[in-house]
C-alpha positions in Angstrom: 0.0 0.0 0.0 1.3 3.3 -0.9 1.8 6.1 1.3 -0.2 9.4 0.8 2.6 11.5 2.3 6.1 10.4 3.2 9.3 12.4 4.1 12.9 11.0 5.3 14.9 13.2 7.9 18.5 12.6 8.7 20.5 14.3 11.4 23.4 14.9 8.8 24.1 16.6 6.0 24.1 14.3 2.5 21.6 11.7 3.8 24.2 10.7 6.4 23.9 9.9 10.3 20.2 9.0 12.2 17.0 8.5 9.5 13.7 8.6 10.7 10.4 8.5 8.1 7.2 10.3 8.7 4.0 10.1 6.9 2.4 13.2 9.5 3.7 15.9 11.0 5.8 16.2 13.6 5.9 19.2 16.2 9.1 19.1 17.4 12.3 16.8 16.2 14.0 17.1 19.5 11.1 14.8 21.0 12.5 12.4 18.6 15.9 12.4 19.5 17.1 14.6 16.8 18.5 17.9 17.3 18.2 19.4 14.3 17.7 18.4 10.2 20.6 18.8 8.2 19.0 17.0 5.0 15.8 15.3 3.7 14.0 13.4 0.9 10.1 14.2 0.2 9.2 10.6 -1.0 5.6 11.8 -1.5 3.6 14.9 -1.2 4.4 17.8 -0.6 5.2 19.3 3.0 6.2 23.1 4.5 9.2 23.2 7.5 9.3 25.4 9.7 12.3 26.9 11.9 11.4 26.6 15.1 9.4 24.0 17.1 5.6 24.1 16.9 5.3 25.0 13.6 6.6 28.8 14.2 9.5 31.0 12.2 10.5 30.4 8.7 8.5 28.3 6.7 9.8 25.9 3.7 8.7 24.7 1.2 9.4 21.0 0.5 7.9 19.5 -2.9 9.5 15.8 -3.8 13.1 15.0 -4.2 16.1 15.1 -1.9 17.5 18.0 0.1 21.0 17.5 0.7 21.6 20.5 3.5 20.1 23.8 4.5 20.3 26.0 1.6 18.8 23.4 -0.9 15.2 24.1 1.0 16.1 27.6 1.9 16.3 29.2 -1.0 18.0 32.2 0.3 21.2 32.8 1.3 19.9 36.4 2.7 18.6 35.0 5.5 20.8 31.9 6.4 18.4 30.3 8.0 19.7 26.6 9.1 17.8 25.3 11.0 14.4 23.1 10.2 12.9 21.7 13.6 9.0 20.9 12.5 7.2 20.0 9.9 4.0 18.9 7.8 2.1 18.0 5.4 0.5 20.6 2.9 -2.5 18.7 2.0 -4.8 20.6 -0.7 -1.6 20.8 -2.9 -2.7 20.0 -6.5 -0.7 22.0 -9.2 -3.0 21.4 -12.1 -6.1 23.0 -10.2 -4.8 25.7 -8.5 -6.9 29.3 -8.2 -5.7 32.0 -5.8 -7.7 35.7 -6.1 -5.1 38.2 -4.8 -6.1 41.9 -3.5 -4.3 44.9 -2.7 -6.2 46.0 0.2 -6.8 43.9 3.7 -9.9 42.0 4.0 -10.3 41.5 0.2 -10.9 45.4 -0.4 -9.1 47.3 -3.4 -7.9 45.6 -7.0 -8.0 42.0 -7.3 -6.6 39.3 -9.7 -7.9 35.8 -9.7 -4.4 33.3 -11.1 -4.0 30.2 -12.0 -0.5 29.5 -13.2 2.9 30.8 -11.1 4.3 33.9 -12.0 8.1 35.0 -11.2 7.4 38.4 -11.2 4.1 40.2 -10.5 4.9 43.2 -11.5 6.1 41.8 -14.6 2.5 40.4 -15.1 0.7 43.7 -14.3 0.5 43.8 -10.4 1.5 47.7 -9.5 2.9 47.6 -6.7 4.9 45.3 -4.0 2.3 44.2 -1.3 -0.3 42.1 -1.2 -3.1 43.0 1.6 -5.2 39.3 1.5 -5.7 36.5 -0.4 -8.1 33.8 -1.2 -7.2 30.4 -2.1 -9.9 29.0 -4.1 -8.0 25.4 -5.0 -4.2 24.1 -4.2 -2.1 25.5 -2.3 0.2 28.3 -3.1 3.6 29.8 -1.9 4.1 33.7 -2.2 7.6 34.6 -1.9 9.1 38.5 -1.0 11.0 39.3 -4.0 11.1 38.2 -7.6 12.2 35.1 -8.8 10.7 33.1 -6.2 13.4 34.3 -3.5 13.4 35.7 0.1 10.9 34.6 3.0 8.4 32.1 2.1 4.6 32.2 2.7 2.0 29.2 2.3 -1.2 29.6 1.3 -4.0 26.6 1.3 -7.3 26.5 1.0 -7.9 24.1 4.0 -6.3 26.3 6.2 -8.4 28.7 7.8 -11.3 28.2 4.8 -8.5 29.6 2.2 -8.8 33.3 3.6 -6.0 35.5 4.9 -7.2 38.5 5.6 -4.1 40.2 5.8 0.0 39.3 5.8 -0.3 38.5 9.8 -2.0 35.1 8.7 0.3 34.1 6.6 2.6 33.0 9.5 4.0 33.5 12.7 7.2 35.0 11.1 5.2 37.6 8.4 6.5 41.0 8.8 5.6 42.5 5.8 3.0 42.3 3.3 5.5 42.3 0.5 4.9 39.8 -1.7 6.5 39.9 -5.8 6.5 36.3 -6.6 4.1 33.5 -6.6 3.7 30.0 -7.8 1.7 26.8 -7.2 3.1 24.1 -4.9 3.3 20.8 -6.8 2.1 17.6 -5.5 
């Protein structure tokens, strides 16, 4: 029977040192006698990390294939962020039927744009300005990224998580500090 979701962990960089497999989250690697992740493989699905314990800080995405250290699920060198300590499965991610409706103001007020397809750079593709005030995730799941070219913090957006509406950039996460947003694609499954 195959798995719906399954990632590998190791304590090591380059798939070396203790393994463990999970197919659900977990909420903090330490209870599991790891200390931190220094490289993965997402056998199935897709999954976000997060920093810190409890799902809080930086949050990664992880699509399938192997992640041999840090900056191979960072994706930004700005922030050197190396540390992954919990983790889950993103479950509505399906990158053929993926619709996200975007607005400029908070609680979907101002200029919207309804997409369906990932776009490197927004205002490349018409979108004015920087920010992003709330979002609605109609299908999939999404990540919105800070700056062009799908670099710089990370935000997820799915649309089992709190009905698909984020109101403003303070639901994106517990780390969102900004409602800058200039890149956005779908999350594959």
């Amino acid at each position: 029977m195959q798995m719906c979701v399954q990632i590998t962990i190791y304590d090591q960089e380059n798939f070396q040192g203790k393994r463990m497999e999970f197919t659900a989250f977990c909420k903090n690697i330490m209870e599991c006698g790891m200390d931190n992740i220094r490289s993965l493989k997402v056998e199935n699905g897709a999954w976000v990390g997060y920093e810190h314990s409890s799902f809080g800080g930086q949050q990664f995405v992880l699509e399938r294939g192997d992640y041999p250290r840090w900056d191979s699920w960072s994706g930004s060198n700005a922030y050197h962020v190396e540390r992954m300590m919990s983790f889950r499965p993103i479950c509505c991610a399906n990158h053929k039927d993926s619709k996200i409706t975007v607005f400029e103001k908070e609680n979907f007020m101002g200029r919207q744009w309804e997409m369906c397809d990932d776009y490197p750079s927004l205002q490349a593709m018409g979108w004015c300005n920087n920010e992003i005030g709330s979002t609605q995730v109609q299908s999939g799941a999404w990540v919105c990224y800070q700056f062009p070219g799908y670099r710089g913090h990370q935000y997820i957006m799915e649309c089992d998580r709190q009905g698909g509406e984020y109101k403003n950039f303070r639901e994106w996460g517990p780390h969102a500090q900004t409602n800058q947003v200039q890149s956005i694609r779908r999350i594959q499954h």
